[in-house]
C-alpha positions in Angstrom: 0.0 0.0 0.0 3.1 2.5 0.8 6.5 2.5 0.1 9.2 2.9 2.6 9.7 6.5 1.6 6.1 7.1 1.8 6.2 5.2 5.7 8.8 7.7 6.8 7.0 10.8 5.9 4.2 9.4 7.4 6.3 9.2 10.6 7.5 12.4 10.1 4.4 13.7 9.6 3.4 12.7 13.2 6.4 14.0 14.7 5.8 17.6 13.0 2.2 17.7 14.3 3.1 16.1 17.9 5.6 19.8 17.6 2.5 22.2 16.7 0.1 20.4 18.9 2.0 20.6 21.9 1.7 18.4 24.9 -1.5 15.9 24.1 -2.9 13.5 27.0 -0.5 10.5 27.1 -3.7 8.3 27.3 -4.5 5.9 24.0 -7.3 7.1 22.2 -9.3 4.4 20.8 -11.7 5.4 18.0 -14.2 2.7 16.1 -15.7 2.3 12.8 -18.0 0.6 10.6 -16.8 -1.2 7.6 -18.4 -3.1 4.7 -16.7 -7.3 4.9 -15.6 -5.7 1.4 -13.8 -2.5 2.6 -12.1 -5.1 5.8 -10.4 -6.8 3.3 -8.9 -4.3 1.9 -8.2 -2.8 5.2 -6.3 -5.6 6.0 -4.7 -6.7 2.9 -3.5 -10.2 1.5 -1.6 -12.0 4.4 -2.9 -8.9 6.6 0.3 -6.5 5.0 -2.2 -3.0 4.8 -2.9 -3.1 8.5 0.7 -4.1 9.1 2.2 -1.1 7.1 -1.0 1.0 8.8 0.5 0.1 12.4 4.1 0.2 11.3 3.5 4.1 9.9 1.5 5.4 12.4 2.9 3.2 16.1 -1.5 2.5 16.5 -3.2 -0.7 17.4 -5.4 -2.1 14.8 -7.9 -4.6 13.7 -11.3 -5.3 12.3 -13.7 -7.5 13.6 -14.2 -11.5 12.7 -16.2 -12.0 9.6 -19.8 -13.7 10.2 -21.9 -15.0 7.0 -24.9 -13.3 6.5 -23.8 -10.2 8.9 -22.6 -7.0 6.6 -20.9 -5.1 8.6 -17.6 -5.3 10.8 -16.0 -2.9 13.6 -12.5 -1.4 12.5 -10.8 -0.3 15.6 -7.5 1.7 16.4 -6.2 2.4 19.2 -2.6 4.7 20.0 -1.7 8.6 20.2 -4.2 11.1 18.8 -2.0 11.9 16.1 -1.2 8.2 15.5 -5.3 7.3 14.9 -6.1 10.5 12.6 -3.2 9.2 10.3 -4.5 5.8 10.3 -8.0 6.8 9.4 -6.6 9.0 6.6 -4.2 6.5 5.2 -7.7 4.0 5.1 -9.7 6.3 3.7 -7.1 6.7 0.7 -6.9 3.5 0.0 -10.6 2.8 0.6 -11.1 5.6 -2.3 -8.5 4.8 -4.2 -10.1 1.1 -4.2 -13.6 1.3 -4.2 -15.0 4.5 -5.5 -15.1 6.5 -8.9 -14.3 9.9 -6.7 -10.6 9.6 -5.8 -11.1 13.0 -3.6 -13.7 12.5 -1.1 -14.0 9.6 1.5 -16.6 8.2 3.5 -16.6 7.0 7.3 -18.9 5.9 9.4 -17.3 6.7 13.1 -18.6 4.8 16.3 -19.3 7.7 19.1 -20.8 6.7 22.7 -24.0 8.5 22.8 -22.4 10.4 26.0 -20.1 11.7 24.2 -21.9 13.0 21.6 -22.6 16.2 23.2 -18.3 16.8 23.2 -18.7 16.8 19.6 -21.5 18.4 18.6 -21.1 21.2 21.0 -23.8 23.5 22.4 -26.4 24.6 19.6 -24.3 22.5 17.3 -21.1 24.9 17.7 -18.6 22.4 17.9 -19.4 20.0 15.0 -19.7 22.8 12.7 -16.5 24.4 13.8 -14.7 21.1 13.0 -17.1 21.1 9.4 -15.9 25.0 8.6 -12.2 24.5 9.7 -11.3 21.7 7.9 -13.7 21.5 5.3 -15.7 18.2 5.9 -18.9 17.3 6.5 -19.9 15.6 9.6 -23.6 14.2 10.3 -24.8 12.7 13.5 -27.0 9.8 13.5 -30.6 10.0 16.2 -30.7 6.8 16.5 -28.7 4.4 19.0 -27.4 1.5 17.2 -29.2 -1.9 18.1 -28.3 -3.6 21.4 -25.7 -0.6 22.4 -25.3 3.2 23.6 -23.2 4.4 20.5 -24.2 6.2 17.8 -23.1 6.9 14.5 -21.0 10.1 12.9 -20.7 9.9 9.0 -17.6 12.2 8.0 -16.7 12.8 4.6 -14.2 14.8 3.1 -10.8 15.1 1.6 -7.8 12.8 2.9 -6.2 15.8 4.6 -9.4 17.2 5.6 -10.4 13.8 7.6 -7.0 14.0 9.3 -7.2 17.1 10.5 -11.0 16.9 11.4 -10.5 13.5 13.5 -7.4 15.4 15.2 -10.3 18.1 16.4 -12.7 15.4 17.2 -10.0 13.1 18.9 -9.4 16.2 21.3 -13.0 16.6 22.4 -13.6 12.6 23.1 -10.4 12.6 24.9 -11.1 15.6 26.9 -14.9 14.0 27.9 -13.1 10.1 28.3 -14.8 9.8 31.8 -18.3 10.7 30.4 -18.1 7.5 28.1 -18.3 4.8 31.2 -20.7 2.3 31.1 -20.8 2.9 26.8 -22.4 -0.4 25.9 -20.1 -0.9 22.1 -21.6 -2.0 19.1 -21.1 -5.6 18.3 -22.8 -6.5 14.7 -23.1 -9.6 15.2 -25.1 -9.2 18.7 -27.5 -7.1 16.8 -28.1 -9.5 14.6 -29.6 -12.2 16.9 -31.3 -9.6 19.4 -34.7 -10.8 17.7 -36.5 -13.3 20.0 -38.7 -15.8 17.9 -41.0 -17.9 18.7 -42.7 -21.0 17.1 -45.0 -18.8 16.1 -42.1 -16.6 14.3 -43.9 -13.7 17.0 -40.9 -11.1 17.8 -43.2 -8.8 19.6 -43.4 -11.3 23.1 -42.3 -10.0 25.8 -39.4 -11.4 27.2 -39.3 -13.2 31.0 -37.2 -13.0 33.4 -36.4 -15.2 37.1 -36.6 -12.9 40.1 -33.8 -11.6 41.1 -31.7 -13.5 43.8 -28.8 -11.3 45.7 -27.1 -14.3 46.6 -27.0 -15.3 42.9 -23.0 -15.3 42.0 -23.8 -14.5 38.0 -25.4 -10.6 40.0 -23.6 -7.8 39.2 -24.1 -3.7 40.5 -23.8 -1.3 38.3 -23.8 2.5 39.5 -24.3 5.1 36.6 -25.2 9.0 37.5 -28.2 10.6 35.3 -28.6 14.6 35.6 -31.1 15.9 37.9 -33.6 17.4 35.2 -33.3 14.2 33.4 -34.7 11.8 36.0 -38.3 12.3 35.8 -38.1 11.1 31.8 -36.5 8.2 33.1 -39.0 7.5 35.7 -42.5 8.7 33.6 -45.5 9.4 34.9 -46.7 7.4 37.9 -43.1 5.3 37.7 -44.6 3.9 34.1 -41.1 4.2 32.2 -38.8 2.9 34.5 -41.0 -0.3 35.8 -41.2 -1.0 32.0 -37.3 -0.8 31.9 -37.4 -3.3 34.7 -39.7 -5.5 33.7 -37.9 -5.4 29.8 -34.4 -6.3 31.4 -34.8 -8.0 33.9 -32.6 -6.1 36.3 -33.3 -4.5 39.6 -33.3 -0.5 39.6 -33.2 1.5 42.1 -32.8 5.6 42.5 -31.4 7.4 45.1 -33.9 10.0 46.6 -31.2 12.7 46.9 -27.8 13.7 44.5 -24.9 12.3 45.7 -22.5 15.2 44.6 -22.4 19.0 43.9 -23.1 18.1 40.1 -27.0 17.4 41.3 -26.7 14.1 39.5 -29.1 11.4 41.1 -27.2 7.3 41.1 -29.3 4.7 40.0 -28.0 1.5 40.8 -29.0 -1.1 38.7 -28.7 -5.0 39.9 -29.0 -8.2 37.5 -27.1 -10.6 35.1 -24.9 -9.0 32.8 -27.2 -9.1 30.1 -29.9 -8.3 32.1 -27.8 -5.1 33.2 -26.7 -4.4 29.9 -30.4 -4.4 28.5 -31.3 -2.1 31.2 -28.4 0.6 30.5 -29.3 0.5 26.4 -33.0 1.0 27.4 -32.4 3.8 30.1 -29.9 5.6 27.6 -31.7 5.1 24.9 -34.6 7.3 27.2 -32.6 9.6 27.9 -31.4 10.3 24.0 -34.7 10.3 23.6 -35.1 13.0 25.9 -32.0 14.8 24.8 -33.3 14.7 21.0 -36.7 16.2 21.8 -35.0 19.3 23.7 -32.2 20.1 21.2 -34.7 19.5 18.4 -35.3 23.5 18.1 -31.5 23.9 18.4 -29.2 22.2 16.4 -30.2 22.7 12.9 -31.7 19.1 11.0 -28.9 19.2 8.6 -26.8 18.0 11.2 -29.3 15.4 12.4 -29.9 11.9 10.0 -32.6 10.1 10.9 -31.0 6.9 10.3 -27.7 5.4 10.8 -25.7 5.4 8.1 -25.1 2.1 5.9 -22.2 2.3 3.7 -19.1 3.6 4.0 -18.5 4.1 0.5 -21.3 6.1 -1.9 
């Protein structure tokens, strides 16, 4: 995919930006994506040498998720140095061009953002995500929607190969800056999604799943404490405690909420008690509430361009 030349101005590259940058958090970022089974291979290369040359240019982690028939998409991840994971992105998005489309100049991504987070980018009013859009000269759009089984959502970025760089450089800084809002991010996992229908002999999916009671002294229990902002516990709750038994009663899990906020933030804890799956059913259904929420008040904010209704499905036009 590169030369040795071309590997050593990518390096230098890194180093010259790590210079006008300054000092960056020494923490890994690690930033996921969405990729066709077509565009992994090409990622990865015969006998895996693209991702090799991608980790040897850039110093990142990389790799794409196993391949599963009848399941479309795959997670690319990368993990290393802000710097290191904005080259890596650009490098595939060349090559991904280069590859698979008629327009050698502007690339597609599909970037996997924890729903928390989402806020760091888009900014208040939509300020920040159309900085980053203005600057750099990309366009970014922000899906509504949680993807299925998990608390991420999807940003679609296109742009110019230099214009990605840069724009994930400015992103990169805002998820790093926010990294403690992300706990408890539930990742998207394809292949989960794909078998979260529940049939029935009856091929019914709308049945209503049951659960045991809940034992403490069950050893497969596990706690998990997330804080939810004051103004945004009553949508969680509903009217009459309607919303949240229906959370319990979907997951399976034991919820409970603490009567007063446990900080200076004025956040309430709800402390949620089940299986694993049990809890992690409960946290995609009480985030998914609260986007919910979150979408109906910044609906007369942030303009709809910068909304999509859907998530996006290809990479690649």
């Amino acid at each position: 995919m590169t030369s040795v030349d071309q590997l050593l101005d990518l390096k230098n590259d890194i180093m010259r930006d790590q210079e006008i940058l300054g000092k960056i958090n020494s923490d890994d970022l690690t930033l996921r994506a969405l990729v066709s089974t077509k565009e992994a291979g090409i990622i990865i290369g015969k006998g895996g040498i693209n991702v090799a040359q991608i980790r040897e240019a850039t110093g990142v982690k990389a790799g794409v998720s196993k391949s599963v028939q009848g399941i479309p998409d795959r997670v690319l991840t990368i993990s290393g140095t802000l710097q290191g994971v904005a080259k890596a992105y650009s490098l595939i998005a060349k090559t991904l061009s280069e590859t698979l489309t008629n327009n050698k100049h502007i690339i597609h991504l599909r970037l996997l953002v924890s729903h928390n987070l989402m806020g760091s980018v888009i900014g208040r009013q939509g300020a920040k995500i159309k900085q980053i859009q203005d600057t750099w000269g990309v366009r970014m759009v922000a899906s509504k929607t949680l993807l299925p089984q998990s608390t991420e959502r999807v940003i679609e970025m296109k742009g110019t190969v230099d214009g990605i760089y840069s724009a994930i450089l400015d992103m990169g800084r805002c998820l790093m800056e926010d990294k403690e809002r992300a706990y408890g991010t539930i990742l998207y996992n394809p292949i989960k999604a794909s078998q979260a229908i529940i049939t029935t002999p009856n091929n019914n999916t709308n049945m209503t799943p049951k659960h045991q009671p809940i034992r403490l002294d069950d050893p497969t229990m596990r706690t998990q404490n997330i804080s939810i902002p004051a103004d945004m516990v009553g949508c969680i709750i509903g009217k009459g405690g309607a919303k949240i038994a229906e959370i319990r009663r979907l997951s399976g899990s034991r919820i409970s909420i603490a009567k007063t906020p446990h900080d200076e933030t004025g956040e309430r804890m709800f402390t949620i008690q089940g299986t694993t799956e049990a809890n992690e059913k409960a946290l995609y259904l009480l985030y998914g509430q609260l986007e919910n929420e979150k979408e109906r008040r910044l609906r007369g904010v942030i303009p709809d361009d910068l909304l999509e209704d859907e998530p996006i499905n290809s990479l690649t036009p």
